[in-house]
Structures are given as C-alpha cells and as structure tokens.
N, C-alpha and C positions, 0 to 999 in steps of 0.2 A: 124392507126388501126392495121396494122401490126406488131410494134413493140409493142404494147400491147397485142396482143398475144402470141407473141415470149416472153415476160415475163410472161405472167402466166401460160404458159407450161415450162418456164422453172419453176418456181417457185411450181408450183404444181410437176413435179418429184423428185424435192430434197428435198420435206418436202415427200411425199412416200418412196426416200430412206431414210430419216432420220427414219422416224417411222419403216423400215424393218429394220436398223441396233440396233436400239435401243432394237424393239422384239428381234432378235436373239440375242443381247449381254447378253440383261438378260435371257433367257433360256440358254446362254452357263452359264453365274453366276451361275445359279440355279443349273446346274447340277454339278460343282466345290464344296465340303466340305468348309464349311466357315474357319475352322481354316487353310487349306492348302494354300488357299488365301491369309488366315492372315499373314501366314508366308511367303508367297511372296511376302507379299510388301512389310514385315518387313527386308528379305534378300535386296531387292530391296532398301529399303531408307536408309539400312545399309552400300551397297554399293555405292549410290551414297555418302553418307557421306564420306567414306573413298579416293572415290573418289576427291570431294573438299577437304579434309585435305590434302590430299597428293599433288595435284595442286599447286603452288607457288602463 
C-alpha cells in the first residue's frame, strides 16, 4: 500500500509540473512576435546545418 502511494504522488506532481511548464511556455510563446521566433529557428536550423556540413 505504500508503494502505491509513493507512486501516485509521485505521479500526480509531475503531471502538475507538467501542466505548470506547458502554461508558462505558452504564455512566454505568446508573448514572443511570431516572425522573431520564425527567424530563430530559422538561424537555429541554419546553424545546426552548417554545423553537420562542416563535421567530417
């Protein structure tokens, strides 16, 4: 019985933080301009690209 509780506190905190990290991510999204974004991922998959190109 113990260890059945030990898992559904655990399990019930990390679906709470999951659901706290998810709100806050998309309220920090929301507040970022979409195109500024755009172009961060676009620098971001630019460079990893040149990153693997240039890798041997």
């Amino acid at each position: 019985m113990i260890n059945l509780n030990v898992t559904f506190v655990v399990l019930f905190v990390s679906l709470s933080l999951h659901f706290f990290f998810c709100a806050f991510l998309g309220g920090v999204f929301m507040n970022i301009p979409k195109l500024k974004l755009l172009r961060h991922f676009s620098e971001l998959f630019k460079f990893k690209l040149e990153y693997v190109w240039e890798t041997p």
